[in-house]
C-alpha positions as CSV (number, residue, x, y, z in Angstrom):
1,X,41.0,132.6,110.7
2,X,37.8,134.4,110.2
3,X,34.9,133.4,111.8
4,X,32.3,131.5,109.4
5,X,29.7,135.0,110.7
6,X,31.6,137.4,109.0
7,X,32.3,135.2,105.7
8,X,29.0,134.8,105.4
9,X,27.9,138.4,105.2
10,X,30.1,138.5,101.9
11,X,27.9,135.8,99.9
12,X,25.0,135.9,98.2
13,X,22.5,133.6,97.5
14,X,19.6,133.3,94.6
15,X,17.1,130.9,95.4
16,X,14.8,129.9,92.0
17,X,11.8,128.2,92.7
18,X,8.6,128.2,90.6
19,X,6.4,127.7,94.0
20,X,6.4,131.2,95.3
21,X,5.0,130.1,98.9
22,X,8.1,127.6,99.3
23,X,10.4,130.9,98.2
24,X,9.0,133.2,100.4
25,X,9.2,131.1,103.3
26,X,12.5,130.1,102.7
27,X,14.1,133.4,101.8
28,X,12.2,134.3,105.5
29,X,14.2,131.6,107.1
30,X,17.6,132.1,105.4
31,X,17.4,135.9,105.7
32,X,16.7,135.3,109.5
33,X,19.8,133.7,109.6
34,X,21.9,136.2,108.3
35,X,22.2,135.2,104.7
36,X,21.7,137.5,101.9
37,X,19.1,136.1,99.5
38,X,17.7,137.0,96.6
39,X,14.8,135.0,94.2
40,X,13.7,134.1,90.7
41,X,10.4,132.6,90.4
42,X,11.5,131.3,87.1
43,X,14.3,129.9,84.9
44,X,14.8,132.9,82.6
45,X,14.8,135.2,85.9
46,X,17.4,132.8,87.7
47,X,19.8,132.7,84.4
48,X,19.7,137.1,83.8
49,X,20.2,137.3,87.8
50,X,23.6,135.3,87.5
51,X,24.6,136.8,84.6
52,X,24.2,140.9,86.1
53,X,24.0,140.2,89.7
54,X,27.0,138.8,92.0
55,X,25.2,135.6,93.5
56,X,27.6,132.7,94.7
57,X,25.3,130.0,95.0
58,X,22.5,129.4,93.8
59,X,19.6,127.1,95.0
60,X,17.6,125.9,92.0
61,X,15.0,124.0,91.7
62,X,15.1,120.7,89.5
63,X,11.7,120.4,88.1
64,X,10.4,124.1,86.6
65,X,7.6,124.8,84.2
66,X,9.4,126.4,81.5
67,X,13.3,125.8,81.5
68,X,13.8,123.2,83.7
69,X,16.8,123.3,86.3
70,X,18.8,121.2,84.2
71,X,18.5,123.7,81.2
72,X,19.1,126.8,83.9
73,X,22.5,124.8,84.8
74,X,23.6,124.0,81.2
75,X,23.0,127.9,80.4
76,X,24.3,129.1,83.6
77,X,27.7,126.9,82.5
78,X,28.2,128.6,79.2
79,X,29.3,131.6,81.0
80,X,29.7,130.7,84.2
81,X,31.4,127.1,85.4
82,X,32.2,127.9,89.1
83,X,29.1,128.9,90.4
84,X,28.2,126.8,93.5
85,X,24.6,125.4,92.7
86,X,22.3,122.8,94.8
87,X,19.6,121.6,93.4
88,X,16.0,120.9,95.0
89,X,13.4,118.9,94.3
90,X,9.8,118.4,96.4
91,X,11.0,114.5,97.5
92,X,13.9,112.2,97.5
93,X,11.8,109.8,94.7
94,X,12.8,112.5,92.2
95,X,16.7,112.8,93.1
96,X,18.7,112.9,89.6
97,X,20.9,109.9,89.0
98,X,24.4,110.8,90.5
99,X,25.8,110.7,86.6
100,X,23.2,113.4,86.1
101,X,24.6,115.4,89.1
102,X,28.0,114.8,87.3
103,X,27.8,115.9,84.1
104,X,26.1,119.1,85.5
105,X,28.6,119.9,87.5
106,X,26.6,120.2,90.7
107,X,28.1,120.5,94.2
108,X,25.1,119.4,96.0
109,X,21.2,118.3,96.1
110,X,18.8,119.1,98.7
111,X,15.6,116.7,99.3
112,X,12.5,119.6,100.5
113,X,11.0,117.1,102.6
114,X,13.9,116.8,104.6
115,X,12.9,120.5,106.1
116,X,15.0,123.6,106.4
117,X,17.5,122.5,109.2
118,X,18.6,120.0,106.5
119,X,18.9,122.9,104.0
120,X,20.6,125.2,106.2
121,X,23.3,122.4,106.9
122,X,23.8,122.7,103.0
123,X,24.1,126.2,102.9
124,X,26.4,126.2,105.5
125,X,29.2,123.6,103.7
126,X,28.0,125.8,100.1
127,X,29.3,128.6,102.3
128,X,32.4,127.3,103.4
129,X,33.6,125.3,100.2
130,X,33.0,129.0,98.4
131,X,35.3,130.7,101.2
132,X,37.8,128.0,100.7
133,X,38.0,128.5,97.2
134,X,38.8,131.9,97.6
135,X,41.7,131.7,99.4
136,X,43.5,128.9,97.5
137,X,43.1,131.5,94.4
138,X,44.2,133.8,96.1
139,X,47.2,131.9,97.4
140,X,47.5,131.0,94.1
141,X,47.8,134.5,93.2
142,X,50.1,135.5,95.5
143,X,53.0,132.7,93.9
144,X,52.2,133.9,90.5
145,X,53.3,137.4,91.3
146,X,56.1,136.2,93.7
147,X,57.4,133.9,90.5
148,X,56.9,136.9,88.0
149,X,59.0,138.9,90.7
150,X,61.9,136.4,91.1
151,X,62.0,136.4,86.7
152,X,62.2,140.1,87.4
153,X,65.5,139.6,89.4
154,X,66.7,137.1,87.1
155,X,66.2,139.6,84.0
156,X,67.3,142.5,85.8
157,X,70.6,140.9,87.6
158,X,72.1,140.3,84.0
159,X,72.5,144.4,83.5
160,X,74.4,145.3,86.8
161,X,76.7,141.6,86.2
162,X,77.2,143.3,82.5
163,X,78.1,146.9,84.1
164,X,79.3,145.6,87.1
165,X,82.4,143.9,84.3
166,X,82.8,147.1,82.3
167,X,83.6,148.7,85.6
168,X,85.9,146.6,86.8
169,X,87.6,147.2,83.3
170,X,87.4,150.9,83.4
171,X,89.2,150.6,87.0
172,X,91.8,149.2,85.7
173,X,92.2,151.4,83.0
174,X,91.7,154.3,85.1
175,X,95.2,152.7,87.3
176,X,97.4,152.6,84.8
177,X,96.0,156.5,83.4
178,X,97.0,157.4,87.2
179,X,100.6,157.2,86.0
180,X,100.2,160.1,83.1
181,X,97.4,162.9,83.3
182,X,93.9,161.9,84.6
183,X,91.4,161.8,81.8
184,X,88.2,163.5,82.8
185,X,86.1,161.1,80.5
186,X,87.1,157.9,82.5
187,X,86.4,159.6,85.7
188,X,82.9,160.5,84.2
189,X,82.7,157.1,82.9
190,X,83.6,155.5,86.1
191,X,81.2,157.7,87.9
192,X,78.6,156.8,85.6
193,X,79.0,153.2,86.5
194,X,78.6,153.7,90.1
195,X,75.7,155.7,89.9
196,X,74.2,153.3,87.7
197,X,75.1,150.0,89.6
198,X,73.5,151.9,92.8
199,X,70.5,152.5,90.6
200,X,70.0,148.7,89.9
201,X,70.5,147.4,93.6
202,X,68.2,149.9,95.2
203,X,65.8,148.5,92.8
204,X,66.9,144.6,93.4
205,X,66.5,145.7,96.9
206,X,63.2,146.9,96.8
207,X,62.1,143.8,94.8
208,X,63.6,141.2,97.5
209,X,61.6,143.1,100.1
210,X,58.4,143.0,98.8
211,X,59.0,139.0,98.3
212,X,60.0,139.1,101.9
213,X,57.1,141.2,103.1
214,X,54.4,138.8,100.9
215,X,55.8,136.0,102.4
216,X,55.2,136.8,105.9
217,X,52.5,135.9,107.8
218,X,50.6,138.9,109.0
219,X,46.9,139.8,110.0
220,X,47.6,143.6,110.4
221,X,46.4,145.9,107.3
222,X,49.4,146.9,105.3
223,X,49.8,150.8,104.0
224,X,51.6,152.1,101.3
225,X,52.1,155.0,99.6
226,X,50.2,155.8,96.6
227,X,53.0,155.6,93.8
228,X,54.6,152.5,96.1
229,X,51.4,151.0,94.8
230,X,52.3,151.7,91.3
231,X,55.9,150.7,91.6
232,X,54.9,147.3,93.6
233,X,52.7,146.5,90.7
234,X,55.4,147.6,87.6
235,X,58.1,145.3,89.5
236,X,55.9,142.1,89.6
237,X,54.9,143.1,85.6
238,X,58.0,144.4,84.3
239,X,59.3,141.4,82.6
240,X,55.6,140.8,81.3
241,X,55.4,144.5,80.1
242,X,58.4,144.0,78.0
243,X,57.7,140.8,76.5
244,X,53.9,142.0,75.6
245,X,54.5,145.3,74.2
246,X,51.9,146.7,75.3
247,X,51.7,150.8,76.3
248,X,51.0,150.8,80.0
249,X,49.8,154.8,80.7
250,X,49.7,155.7,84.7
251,X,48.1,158.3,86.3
252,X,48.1,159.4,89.9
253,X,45.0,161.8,91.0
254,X,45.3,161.2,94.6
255,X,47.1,163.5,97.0
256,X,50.6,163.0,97.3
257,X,52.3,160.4,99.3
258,X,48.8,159.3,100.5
259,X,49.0,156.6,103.2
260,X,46.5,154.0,101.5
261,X,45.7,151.1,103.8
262,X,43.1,147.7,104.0
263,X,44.0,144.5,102.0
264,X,46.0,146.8,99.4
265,X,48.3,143.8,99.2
266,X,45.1,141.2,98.3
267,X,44.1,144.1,95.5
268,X,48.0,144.5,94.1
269,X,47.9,140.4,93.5
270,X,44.3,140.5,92.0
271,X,45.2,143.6,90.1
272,X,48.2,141.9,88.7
273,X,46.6,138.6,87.8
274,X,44.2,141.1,85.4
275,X,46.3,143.2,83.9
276,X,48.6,139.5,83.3
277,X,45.4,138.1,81.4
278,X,44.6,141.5,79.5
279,X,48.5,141.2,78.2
280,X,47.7,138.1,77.1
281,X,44.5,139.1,75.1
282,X,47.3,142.1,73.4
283,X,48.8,142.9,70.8
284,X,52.4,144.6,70.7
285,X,51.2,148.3,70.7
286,X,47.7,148.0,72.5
287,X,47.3,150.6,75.3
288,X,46.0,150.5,78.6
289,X,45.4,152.4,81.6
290,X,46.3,152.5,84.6
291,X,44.9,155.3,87.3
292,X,44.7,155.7,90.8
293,X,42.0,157.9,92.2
294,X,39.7,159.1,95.4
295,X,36.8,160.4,96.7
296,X,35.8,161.1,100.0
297,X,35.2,157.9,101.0
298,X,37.4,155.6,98.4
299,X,40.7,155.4,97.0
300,X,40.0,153.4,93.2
301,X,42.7,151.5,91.3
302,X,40.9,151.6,87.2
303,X,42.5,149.2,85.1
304,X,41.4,150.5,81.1
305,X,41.6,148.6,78.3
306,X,39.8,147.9,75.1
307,X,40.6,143.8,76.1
308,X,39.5,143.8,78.7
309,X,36.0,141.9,77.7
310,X,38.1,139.4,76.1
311,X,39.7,137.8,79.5
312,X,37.3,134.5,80.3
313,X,34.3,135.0,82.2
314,X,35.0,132.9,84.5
315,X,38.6,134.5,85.5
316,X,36.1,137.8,86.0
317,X,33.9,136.2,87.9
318,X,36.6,134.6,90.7
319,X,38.2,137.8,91.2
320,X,34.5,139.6,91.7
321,X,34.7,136.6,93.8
322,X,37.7,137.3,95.7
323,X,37.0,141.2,96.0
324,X,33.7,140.1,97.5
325,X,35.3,138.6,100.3
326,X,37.5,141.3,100.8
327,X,36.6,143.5,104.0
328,X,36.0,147.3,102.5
329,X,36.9,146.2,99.1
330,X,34.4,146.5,95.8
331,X,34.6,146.0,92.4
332,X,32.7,147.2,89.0
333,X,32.9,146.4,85.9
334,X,32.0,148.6,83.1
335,X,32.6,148.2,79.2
336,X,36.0,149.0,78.8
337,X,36.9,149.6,82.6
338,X,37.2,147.3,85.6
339,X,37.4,149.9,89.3
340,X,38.4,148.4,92.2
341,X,37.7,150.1,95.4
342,X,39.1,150.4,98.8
343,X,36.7,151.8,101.8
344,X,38.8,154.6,103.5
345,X,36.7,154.3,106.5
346,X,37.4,150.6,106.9
């Protein structure tokens, strides 16, 4: 399990506060304790930090000139309703009712008077619910692509049954041509078969093993090959790819039969949970790319698409998320293009 120091190097934290002495001391005292934090002295500033910055939780104070923190949180929720946000206010006589903590959808409130310590003790559970929400997403992740791989099997076991019957039948055709002359067509046709039934269980093969393999239990970094990558991520997507219709182009600019290593597995599961969400914003004939790249320092999996601003906000903002938590892993998001990154010095 990792140890809450490390997790906590991954999240960031906004604090917005119209006092600018209680910010400053504050950011001092979280920043001494190993949190990144960054500020808005204002409502307007808090909301345009969470929308281009990646903050995780966000400290906000309830009573602001200006927007107050209520109207920060019900702007904040339009685009984003998984944020973790505490509120604060200067003493416990000014605590919202509990319905109003409800309906806002707040995870805690902090009473000032009550002194840092206290605040630090909510920062600390803010921390930890935020970890633990990562990794039952990703879990969930994980099962989706293990259930789009076992639909894979299921679609692609129908084709060798099918051929696996038509060879049978030419067999026995090919015994009773043994008693005349041999015709050359049914040995090609019966060749054929073979070649093609070995075709089919190599790739059944390959698809039960990388069940096998995401199922284990395993805290060492996993390497693969750079077109493995591609192939892991077509045999969790292939039945998807088919019933979309959409024109999936892949390109490789990496040397070949690079060893690329990290959470590669964490990144084909987030990876695959995009592109599944961009199918769904398709139509039958849309295009999109996929391309793996390097640099000196990263290998980049780009995922293109012209849909890709139409998958929810909030699915965008888990896996940034997720990726965040990631050891040598980064994401950006551009326009059209989403480039995940994976540190080669990690």
């Amino acid at each position: 399990m990792e140890r809450y120091e490390d997790i906590k190097k991954h999240v960031n934290i906004l604090l917005v506060d119209d006092d600018v002495d209680y910010i400053e001391v504050t950011a001092f005292f979280l920043r001494n304790k190993g949190y990144n934090v960054d500020i808005a002295t204002s409502g307007e500033e808090g909301i345009q930090k969470v929308k281009e910055g990646n903050i995780h939780i966000v400290l906000l104070d309830y009573y602001m000139p200006g927007l107050t923190g209520e109207d920060v949180i019900n702007k904040v929720r339009e685009f984003n309703k998984e944020i973790i946000i505490i509120i604060q206010t200067g003493f416990s006589g000014q605590q919202p009712p509990a319905e109003t903590l409800q309906r806002l959808n707040i995870q805690n409130y902090h009473d000032k008077s009550d002194g840092a310590d206290k605040l630090l003790l909510q920062v600390m559970s803010a921390v930890r619910i935020f970890n633990q929400q990562n990794e039952i997403l990703l879990t969930r992740y994980r099962f989706n692509a293990i259930g789009k791989l076992i639909k894979g099997i299921a679609e692609d076991m129908k084709s060798p049954l099918m051929s696996i019957s038509a060879g049978i039948e030419a067999s026995n055709i090919l015994i009773e041509d043994l008693q005349n002359n041999i015709d050359r067509d049914i040995i090609k046709d019966l060749k054929k078969f073979y070649e093609n039934n070995k075709a089919y269980l190599e790739k059944i093969d390959k698809v039960l093993s990388a069940i096998i393999m995401q199922t284990e239990d395993k805290n060492v970094d996993e390497y693969l090959i750079d077109k493995e990558i591609i192939e892991r991520i077509d045999l969790i997507l292939s039945n998807e790819i088919k019933m979309s219709g959409v024109l999936i182009e892949k390109e490789i600019a990496i040397k070949p039969n690079t060893f690329i290593h990290g959470h590669i597995s964490d990144v084909i599961f987030i990876i695959c949970e995009l592109l599944h969400s961009i199918m769904k914003e398709s139509s039958i004939g849309d295009k999109l790319k996929l391309i793996l790249r390097e640099d000196e320092t990263f290998w980049y999996i780009e995922i293109e698409s012209e849909n890709i601003n139409k998958v929810n906000s909030n699915k965008i903002y888990l896996i940034n998320n997720i990726i965040s938590g990631l050891d040598g892993v980064h994401i950006e998001k551009e326009e059209n293009k989403v480039v995940i990154g994976l540190d080669k010095r990690s």
